[in-house]
NUDO-744415 format. One line per field, with one value per residue: x, y, z of N, C-alpha, C in turn; residue in three letters. Coordinates in pm, 1 decimal. Layout:
<pts>
n_east: [X ...]
n_north: [Y ...]
n_up: [Z ...]
ca_east: [X ...]
ca_north: [Y ...]
ca_up: [Z ...]
c_east: [X ...]
c_north: [Y ...]
c_up: [Z ...]
residuo: [ALA ...]
</pts>
This chain:
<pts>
n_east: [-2776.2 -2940.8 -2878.6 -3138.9 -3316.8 -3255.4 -3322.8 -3618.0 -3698.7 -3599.8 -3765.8 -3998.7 -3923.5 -4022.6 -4301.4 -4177.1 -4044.6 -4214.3 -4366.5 -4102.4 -4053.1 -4301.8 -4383.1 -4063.4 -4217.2 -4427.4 -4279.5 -4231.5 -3972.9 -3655.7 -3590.1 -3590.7 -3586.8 -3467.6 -3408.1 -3392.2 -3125.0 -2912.0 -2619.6 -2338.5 -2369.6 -2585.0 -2864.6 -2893.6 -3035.8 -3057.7 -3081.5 -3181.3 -3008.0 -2787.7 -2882.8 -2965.9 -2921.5 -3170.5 -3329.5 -3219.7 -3268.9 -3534.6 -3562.8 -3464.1 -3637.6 -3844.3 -3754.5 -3698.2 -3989.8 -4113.5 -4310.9 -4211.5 -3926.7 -3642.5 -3645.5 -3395.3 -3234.3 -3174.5 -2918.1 -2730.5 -2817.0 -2645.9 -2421.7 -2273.5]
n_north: [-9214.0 -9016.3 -9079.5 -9028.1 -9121.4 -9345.7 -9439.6 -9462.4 -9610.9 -9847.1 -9879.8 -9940.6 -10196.7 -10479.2 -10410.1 -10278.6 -10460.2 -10614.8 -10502.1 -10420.3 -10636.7 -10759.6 -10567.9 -10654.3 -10939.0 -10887.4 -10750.0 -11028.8 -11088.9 -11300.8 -11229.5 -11155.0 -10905.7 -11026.0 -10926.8 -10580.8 -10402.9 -10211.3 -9974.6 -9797.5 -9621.7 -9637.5 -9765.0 -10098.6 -10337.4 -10678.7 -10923.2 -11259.4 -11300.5 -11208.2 -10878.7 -10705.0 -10422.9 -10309.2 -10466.0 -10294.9 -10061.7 -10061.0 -10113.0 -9883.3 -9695.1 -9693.1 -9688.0 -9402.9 -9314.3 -9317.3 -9208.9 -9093.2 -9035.2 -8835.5 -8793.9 -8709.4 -8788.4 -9022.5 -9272.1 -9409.3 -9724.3 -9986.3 -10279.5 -10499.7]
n_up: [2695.8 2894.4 3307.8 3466.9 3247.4 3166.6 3404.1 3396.6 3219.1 3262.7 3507.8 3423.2 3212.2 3111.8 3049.2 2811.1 2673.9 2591.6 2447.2 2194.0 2098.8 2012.1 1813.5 1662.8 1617.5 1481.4 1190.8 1114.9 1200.5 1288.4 1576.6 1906.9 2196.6 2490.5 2768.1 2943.2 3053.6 3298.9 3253.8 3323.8 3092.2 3031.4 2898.9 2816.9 2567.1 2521.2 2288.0 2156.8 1949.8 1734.8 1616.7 1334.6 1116.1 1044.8 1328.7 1447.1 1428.0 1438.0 1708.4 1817.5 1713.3 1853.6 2133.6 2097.0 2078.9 2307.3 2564.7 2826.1 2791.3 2662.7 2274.0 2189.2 2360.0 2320.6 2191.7 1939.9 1817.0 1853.6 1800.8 2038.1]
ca_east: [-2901.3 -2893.8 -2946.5 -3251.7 -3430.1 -3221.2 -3402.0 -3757.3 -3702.6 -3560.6 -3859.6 -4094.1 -3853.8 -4126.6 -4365.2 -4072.0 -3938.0 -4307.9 -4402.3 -4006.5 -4083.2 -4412.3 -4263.0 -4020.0 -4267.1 -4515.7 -4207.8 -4138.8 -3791.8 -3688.8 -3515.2 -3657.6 -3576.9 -3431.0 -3428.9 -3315.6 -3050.4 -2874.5 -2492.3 -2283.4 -2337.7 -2746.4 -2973.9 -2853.5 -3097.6 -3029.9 -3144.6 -3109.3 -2930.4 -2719.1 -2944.3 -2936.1 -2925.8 -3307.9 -3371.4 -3174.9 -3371.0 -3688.0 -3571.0 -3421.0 -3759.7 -3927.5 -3727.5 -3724.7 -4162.4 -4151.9 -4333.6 -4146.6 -3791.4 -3671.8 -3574.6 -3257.5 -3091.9 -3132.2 -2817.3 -2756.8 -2823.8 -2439.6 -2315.7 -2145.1]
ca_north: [-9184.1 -8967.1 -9157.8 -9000.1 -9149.8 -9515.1 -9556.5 -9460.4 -9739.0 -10006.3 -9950.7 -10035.9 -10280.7 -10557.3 -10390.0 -10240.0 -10585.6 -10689.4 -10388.7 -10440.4 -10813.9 -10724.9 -10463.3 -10715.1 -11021.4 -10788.1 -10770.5 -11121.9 -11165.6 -11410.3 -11238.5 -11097.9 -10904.7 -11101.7 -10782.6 -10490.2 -10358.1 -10034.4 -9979.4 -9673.8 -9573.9 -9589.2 -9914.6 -10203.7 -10404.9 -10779.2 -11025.9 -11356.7 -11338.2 -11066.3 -10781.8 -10676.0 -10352.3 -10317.9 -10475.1 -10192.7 -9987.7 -10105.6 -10099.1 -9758.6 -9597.7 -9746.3 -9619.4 -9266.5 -9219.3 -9317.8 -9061.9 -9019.6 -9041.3 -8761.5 -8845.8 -8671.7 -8811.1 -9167.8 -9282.7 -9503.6 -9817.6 -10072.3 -10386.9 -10485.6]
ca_up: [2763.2 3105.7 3411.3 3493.1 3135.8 3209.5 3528.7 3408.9 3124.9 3401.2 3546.5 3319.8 3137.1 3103.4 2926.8 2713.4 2610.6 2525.2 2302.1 2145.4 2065.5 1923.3 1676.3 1592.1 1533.6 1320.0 1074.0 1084.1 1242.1 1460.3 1693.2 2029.1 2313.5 2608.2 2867.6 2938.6 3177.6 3279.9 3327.1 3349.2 2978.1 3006.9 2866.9 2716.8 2558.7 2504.9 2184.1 2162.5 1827.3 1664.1 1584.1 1175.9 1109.4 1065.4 1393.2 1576.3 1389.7 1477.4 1872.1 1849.7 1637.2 1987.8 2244.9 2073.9 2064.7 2470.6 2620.0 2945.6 2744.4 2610.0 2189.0 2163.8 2469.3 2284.7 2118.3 1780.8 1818.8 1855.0 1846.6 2105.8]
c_east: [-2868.4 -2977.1 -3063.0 -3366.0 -3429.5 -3351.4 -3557.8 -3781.7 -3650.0 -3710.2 -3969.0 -4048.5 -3961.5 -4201.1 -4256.1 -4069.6 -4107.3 -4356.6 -4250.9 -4067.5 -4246.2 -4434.3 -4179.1 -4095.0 -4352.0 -4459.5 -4145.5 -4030.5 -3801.7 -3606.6 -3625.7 -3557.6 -3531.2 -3464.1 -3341.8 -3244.8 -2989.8 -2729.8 -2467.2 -2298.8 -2490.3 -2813.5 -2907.5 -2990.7 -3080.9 -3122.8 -3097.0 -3049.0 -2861.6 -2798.5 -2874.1 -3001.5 -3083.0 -3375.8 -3321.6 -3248.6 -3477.7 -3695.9 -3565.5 -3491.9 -3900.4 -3872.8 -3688.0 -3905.7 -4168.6 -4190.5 -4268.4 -3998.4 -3740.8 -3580.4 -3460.7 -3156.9 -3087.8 -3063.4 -2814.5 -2751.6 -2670.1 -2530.8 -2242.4 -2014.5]
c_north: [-9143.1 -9087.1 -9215.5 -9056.5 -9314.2 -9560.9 -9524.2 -9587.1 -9808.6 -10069.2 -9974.7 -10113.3 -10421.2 -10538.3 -10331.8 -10354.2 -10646.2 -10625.0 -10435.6 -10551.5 -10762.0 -10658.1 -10515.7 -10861.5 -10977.6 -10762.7 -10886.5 -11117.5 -11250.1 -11386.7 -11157.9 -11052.3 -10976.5 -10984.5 -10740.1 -10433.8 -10224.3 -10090.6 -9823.0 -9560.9 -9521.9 -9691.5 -9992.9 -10322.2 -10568.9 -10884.8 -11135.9 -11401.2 -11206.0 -10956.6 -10769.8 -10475.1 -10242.8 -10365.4 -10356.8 -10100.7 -9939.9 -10040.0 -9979.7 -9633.1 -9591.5 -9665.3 -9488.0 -9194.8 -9317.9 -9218.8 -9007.3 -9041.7 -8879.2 -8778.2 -8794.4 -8710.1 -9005.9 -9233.6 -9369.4 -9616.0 -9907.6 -10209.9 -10420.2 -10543.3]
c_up: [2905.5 3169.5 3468.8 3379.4 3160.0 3316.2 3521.7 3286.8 3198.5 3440.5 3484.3 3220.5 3100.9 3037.1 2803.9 2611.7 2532.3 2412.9 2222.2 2032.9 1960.7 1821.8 1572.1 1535.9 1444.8 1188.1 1057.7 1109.5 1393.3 1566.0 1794.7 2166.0 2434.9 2751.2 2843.8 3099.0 3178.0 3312.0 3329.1 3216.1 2946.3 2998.4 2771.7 2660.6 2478.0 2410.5 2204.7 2027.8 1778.5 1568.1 1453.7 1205.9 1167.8 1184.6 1479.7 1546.7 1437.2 1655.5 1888.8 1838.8 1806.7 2096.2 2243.7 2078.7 2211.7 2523.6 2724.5 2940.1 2691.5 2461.6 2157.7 2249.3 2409.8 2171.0 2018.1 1871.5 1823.4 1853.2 1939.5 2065.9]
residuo: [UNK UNK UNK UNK UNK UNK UNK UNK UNK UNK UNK UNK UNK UNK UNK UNK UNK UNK UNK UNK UNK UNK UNK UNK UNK UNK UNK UNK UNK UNK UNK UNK UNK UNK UNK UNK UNK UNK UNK UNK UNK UNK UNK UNK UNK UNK UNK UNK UNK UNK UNK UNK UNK UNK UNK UNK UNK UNK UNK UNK UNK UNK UNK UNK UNK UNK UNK UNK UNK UNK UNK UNK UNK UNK UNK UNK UNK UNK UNK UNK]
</pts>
């Protein structure tokens, strides 16, 4: 993710993490969001359990229909 998309998701990281979380309790899982941060690579976004396939999913189907993102600059989902 360019720079320029990182730091318009920083700053609205709050509502991010609450829409996220809300995405993921609507399908029943129990993981959630913790926040999100930026480094040199773009947005990292932090669970408090080891994301399943389907939850990266979920996050990644989210932070592609952001309107002030643009969806091709947002990369697969990892593991760290």
């Amino acid at each position: 993710m360019s720079m320029n998309n990182a730091k318009k998701v920083i700053a609205k990281s709050n509502i991010h993490i609450v829409n996220i979380n809300r995405l993921l309790k609507g399908i029943k899982f129990d993981i959630f969001a913790d926040y999100i941060y930026s480094d040199n690579k773009g947005i990292d976004i932090m669970t408090n359990k080891v994301a399943a396939t389907s939850d990266l999913n979920i996050i990644k189907k989210y932070m592609k229909e952001l309107n002030n993102v643009d969806a091709t600059d947002v990369m697969s989902s990892k593991l760290p």
